[in-house]
LOVEXPA-543858 format. One record per atom (N, C-alpha, C): x, y, z; residue number from 1; atom name. Coordinates in Angstrom, 3 decimals. Each point is the difference from the previous one (the first is absolute). Last residue first. Layout:
LOVEXPA-543858
node u->X; v->Y; w->Z; resi->NUM; name->CA
...
***
This chain:
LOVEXPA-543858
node u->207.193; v->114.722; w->86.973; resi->98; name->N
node u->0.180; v->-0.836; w->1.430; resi->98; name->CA
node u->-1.188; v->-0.565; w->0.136; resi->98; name->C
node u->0.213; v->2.866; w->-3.456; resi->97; name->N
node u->0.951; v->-0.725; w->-0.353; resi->97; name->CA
node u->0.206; v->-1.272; w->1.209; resi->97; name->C
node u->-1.574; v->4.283; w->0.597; resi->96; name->N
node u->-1.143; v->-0.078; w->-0.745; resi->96; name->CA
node u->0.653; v->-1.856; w->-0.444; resi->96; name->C
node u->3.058; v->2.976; w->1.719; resi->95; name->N
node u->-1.281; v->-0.191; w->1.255; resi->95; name->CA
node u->-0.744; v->-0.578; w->-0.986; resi->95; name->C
node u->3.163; v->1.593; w->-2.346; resi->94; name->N
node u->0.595; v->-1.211; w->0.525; resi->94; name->CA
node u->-1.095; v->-0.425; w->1.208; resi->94; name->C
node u->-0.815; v->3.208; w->-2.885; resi->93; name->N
node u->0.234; v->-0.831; w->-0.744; resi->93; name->CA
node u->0.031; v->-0.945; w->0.955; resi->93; name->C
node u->-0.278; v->4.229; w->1.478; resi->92; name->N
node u->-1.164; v->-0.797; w->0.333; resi->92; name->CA
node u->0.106; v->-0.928; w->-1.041; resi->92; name->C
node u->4.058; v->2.379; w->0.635; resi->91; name->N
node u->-0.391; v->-0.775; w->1.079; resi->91; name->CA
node u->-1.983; v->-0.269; w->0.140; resi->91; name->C
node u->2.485; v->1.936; w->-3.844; resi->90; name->N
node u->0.575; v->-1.411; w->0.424; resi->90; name->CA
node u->-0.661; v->-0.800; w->1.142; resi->90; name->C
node u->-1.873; v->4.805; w->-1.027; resi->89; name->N
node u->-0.732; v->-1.748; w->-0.908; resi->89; name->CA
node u->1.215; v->-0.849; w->0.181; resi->89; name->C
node u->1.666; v->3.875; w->2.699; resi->88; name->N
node u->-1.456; v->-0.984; w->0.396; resi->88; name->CA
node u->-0.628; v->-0.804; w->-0.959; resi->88; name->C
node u->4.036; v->2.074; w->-1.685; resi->87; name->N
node u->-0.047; v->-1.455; w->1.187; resi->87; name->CA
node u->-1.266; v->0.010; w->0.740; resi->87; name->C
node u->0.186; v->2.434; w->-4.284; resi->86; name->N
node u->0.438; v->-1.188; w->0.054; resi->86; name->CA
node u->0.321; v->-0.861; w->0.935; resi->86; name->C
node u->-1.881; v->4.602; w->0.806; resi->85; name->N
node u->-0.690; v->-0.816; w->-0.469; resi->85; name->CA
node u->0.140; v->-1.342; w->-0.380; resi->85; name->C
node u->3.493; v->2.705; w->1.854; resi->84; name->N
node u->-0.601; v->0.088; w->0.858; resi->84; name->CA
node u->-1.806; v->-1.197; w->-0.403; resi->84; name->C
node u->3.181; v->2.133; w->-3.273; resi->83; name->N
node u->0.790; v->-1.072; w->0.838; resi->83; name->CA
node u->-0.722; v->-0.486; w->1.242; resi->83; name->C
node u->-1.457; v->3.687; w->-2.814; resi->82; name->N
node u->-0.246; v->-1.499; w->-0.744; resi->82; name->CA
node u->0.800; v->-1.104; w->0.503; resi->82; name->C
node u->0.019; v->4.286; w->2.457; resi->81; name->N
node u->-1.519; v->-0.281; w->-0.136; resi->81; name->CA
node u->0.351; v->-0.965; w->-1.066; resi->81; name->C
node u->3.647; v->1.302; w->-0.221; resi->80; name->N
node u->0.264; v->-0.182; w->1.608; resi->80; name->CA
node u->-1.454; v->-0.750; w->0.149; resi->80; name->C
node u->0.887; v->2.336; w->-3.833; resi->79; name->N
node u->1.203; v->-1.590; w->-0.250; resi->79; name->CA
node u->-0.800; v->0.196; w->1.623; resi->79; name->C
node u->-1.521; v->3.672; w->-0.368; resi->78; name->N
node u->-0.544; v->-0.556; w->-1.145; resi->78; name->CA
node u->0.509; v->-1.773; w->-0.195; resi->78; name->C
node u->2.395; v->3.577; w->2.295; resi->77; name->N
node u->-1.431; v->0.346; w->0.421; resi->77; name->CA
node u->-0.745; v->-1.468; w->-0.431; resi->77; name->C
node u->3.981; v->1.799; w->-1.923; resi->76; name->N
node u->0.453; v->-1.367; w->0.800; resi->76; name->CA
node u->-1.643; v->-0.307; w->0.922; resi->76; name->C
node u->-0.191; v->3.539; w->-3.705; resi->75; name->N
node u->0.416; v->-2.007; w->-0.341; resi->75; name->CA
node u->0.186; v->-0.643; w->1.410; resi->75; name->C
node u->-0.906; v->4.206; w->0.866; resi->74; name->N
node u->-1.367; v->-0.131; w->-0.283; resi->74; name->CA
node u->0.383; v->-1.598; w->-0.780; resi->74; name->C
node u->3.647; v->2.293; w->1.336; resi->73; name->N
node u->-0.993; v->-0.230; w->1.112; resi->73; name->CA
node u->-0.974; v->-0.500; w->-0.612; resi->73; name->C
node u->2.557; v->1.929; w->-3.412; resi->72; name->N
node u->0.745; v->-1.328; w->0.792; resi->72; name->CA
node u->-0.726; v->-0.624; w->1.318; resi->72; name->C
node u->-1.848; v->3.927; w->-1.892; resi->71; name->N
node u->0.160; v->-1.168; w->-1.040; resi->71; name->CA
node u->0.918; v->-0.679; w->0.521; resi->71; name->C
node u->1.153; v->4.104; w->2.250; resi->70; name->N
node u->-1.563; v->-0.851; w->0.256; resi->70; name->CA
node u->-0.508; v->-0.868; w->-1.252; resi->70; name->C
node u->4.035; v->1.874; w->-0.327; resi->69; name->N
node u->-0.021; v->-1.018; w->1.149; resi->69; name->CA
node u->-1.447; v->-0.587; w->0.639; resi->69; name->C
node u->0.115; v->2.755; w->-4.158; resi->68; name->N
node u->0.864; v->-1.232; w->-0.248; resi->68; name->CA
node u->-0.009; v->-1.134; w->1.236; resi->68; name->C
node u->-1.352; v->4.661; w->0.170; resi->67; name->N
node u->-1.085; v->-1.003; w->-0.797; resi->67; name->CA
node u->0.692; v->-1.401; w->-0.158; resi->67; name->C
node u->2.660; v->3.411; w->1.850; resi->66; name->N
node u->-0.983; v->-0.572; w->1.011; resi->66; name->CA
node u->-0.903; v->-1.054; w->-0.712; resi->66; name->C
node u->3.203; v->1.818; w->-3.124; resi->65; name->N
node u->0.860; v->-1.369; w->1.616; resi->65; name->CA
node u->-1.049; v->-0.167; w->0.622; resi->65; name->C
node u->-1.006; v->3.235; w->-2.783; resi->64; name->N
node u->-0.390; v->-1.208; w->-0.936; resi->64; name->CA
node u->0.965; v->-0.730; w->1.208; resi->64; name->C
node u->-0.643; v->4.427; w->1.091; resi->63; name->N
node u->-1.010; v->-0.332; w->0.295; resi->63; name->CA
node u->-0.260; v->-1.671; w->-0.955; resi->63; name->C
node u->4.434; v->2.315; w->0.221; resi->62; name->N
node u->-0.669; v->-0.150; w->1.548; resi->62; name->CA
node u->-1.356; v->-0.886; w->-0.006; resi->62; name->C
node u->1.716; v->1.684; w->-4.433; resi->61; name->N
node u->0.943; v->-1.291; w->1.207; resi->61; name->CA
node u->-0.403; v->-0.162; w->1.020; resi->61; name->C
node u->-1.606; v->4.136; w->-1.735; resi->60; name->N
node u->-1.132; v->-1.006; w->-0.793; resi->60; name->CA
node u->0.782; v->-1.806; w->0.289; resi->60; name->C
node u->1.858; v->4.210; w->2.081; resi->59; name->N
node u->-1.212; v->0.038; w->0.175; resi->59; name->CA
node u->-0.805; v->-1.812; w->0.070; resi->59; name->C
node u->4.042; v->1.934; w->-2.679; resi->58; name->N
node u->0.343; v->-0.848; w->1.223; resi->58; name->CA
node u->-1.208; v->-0.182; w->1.145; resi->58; name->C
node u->-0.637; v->2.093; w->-3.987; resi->57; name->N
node u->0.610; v->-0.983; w->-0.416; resi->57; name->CA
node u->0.519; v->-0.840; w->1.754; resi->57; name->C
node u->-1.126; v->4.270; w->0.033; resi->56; name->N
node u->-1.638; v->-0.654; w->0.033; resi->56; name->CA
node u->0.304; v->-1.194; w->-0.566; resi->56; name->C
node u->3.296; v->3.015; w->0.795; resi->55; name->N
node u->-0.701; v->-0.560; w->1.349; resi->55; name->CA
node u->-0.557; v->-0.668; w->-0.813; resi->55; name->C
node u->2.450; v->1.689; w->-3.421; resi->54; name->N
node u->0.394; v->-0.975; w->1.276; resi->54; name->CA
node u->-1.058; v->-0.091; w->0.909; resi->54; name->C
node u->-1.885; v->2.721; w->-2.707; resi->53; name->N
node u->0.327; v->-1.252; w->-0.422; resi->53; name->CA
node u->0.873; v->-0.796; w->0.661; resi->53; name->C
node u->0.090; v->4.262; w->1.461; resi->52; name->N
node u->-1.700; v->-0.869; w->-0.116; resi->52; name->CA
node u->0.774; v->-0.765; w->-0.260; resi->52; name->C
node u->3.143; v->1.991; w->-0.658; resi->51; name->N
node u->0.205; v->-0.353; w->1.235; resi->51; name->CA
node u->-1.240; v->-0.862; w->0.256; resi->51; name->C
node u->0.624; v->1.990; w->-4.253; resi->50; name->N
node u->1.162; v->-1.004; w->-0.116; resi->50; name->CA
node u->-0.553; v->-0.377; w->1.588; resi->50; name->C
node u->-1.952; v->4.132; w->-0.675; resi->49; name->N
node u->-0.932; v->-1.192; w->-0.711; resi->49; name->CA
node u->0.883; v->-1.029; w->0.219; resi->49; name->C
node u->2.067; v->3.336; w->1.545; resi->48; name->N
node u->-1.309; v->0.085; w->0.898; resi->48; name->CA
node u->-0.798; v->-1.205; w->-0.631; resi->48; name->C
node u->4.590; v->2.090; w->-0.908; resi->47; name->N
node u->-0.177; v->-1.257; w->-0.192; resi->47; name->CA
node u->-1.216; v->-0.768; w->0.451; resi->47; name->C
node u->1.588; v->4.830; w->0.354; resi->46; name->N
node u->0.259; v->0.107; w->-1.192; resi->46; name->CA
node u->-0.347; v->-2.133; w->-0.747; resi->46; name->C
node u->0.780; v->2.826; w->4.437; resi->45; name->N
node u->-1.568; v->-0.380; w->-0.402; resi->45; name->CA
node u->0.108; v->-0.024; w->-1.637; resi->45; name->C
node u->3.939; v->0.794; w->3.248; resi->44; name->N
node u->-0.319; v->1.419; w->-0.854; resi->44; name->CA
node u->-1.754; v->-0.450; w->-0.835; resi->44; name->C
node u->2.789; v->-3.407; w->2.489; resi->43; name->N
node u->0.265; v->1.091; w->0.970; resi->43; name->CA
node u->-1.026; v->0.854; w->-0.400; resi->43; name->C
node u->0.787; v->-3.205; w->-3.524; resi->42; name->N
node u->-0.931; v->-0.542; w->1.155; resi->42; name->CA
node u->-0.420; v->0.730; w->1.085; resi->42; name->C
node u->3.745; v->0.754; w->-2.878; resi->41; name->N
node u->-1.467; v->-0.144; w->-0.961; resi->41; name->CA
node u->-1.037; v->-0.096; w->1.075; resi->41; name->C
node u->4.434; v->-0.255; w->1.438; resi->40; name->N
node u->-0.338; v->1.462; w->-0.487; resi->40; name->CA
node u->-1.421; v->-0.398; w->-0.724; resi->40; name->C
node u->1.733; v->-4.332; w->0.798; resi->39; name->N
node u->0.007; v->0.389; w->1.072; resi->39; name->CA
node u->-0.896; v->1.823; w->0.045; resi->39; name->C
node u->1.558; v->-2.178; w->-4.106; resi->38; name->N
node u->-1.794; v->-0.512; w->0.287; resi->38; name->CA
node u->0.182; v->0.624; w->1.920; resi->38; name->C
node u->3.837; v->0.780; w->-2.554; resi->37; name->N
node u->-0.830; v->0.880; w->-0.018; resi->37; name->CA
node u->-1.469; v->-0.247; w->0.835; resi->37; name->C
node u->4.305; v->-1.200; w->2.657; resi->36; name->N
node u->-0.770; v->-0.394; w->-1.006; resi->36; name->CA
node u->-1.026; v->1.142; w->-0.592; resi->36; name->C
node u->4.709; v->0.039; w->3.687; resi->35; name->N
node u->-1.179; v->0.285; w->-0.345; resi->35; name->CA
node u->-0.348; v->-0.391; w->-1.036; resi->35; name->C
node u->3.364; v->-0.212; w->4.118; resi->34; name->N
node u->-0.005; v->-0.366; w->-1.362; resi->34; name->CA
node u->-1.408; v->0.129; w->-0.145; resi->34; name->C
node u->2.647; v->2.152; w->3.945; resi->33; name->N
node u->-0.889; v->-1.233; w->-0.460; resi->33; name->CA
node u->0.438; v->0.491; w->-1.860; resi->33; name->C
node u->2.124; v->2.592; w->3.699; resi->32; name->N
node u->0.743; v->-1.253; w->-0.493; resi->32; name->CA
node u->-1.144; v->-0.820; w->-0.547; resi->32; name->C
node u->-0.621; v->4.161; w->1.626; resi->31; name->N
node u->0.402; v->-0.168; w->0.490; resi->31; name->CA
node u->0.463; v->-1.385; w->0.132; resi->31; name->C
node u->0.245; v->2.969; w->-3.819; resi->30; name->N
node u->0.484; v->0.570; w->1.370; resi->30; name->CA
node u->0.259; v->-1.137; w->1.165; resi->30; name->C
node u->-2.588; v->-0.878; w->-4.224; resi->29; name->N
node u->1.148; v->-0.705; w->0.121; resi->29; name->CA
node u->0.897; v->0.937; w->1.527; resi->29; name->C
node u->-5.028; v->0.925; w->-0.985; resi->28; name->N
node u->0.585; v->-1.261; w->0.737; resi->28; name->CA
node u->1.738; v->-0.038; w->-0.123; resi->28; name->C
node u->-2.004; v->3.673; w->-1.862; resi->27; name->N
node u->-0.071; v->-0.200; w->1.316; resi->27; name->CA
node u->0.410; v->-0.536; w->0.974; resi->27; name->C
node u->0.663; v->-0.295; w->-5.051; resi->26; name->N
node u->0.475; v->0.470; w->0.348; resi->26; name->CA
node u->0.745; v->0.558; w->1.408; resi->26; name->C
node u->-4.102; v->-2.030; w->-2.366; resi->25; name->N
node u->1.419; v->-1.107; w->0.166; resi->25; name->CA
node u->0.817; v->0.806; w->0.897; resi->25; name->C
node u->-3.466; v->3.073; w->-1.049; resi->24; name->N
node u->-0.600; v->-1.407; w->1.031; resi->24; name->CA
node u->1.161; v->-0.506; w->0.176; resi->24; name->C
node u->0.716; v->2.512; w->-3.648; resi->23; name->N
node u->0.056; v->1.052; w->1.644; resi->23; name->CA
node u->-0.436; v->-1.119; w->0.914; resi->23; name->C
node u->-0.283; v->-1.222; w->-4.261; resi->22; name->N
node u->1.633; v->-0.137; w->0.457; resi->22; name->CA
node u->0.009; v->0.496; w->0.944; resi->22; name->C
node u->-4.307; v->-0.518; w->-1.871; resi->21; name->N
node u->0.145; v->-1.423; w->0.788; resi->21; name->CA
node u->1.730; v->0.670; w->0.014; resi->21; name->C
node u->-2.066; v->3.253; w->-2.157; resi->20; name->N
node u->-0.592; v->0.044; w->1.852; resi->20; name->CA
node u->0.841; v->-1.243; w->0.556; resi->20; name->C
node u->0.912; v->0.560; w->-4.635; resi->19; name->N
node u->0.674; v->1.365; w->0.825; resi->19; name->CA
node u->-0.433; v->-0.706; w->1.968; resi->19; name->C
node u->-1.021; v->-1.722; w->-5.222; resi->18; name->N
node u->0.549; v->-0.730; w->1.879; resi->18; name->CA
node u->0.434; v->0.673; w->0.773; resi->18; name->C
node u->-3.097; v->2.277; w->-3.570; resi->17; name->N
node u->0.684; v->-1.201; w->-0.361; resi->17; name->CA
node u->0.284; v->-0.659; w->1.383; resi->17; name->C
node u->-1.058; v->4.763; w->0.753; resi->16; name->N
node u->-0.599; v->-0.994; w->-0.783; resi->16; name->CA
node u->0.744; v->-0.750; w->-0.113; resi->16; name->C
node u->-0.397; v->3.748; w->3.154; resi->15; name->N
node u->-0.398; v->-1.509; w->0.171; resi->15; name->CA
node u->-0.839; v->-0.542; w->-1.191; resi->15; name->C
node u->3.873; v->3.908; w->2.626; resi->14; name->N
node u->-0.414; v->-0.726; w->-0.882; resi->14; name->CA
node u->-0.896; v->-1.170; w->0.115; resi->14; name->C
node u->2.294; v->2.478; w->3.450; resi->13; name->N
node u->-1.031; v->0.604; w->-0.715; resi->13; name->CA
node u->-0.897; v->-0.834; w->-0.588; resi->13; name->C
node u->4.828; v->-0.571; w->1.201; resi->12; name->N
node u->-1.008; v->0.043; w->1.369; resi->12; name->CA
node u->-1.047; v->0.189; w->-0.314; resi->12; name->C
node u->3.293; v->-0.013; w->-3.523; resi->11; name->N
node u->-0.865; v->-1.204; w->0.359; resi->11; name->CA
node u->-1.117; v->-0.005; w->1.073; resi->11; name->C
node u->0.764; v->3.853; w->-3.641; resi->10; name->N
node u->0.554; v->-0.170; w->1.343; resi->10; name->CA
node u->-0.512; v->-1.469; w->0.665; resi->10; name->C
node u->-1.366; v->1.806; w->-4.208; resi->9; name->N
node u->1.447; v->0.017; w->-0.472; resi->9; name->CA
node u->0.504; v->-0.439; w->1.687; resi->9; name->C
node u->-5.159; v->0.266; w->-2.069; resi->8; name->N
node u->0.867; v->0.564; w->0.717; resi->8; name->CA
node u->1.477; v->-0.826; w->-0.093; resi->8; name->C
node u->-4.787; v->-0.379; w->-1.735; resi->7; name->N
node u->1.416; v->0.192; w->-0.997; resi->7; name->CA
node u->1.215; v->0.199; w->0.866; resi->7; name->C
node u->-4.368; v->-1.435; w->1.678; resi->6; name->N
node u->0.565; v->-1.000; w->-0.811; resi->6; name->CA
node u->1.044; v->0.523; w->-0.411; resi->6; name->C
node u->-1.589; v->2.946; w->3.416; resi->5; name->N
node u->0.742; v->-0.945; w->0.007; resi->5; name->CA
node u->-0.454; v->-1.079; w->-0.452; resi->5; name->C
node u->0.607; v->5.587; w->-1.268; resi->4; name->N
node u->-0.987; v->-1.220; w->0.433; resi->4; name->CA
node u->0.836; v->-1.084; w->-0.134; resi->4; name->C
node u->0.677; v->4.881; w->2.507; resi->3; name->N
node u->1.023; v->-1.548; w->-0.874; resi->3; name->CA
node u->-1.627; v->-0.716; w->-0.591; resi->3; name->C
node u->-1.047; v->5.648; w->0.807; resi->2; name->N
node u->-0.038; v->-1.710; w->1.025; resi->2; name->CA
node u->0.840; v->-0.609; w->-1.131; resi->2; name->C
node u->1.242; v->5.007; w->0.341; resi->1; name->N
node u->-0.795; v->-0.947; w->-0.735; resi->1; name->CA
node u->0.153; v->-1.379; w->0.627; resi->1; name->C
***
């Protein structure tokens, strides 16, 4: 008769509760790492939506620095063309003035 393995009694087997994430830990501690669940979560696609959302959060940083740095261009853009207007009307003030 097949084990079934939620009930199964044999860890190698077994995979309910934390059974699987102690065989994973288990792996690692051999060869000396230290292991996280979210680490086992992530391995086993068990964090597939949690990971989207990181990218697309760090995605959506990427794409507000560019908007950002370009809005800083488009001010200094902008100060440069009204600096440029204030000294030619200085300088047809002062021609006009002579």
């Amino acid at each position: 008769m097949l084990e079934d393995r939620l009930s199964a009694r044999n860890p190698d087997t077994a995979n309910h509760h934390w059974i699987p994430f102690l065989r994973y830990k288990r792996e690692f501690e051999v060869s000396g790492k230290q292991v996280s669940v979210n680490e086992w979560m992530r391995e086993t696609g068990q964090l597939a939506e949690k990971i989207a959302h990181e990218e697309s959060v760090a995605l959506a940083a990427i794409v507000a620095a560019e908007k950002q740095a370009e809005a800083q261009k488009e001010i200094e853009k902008e100060a440069l063309k009204k600096k440029k207007e204030i000294l030619s009307e200085s300088k047809l003030k002062t021609k006009l003035d002579k």
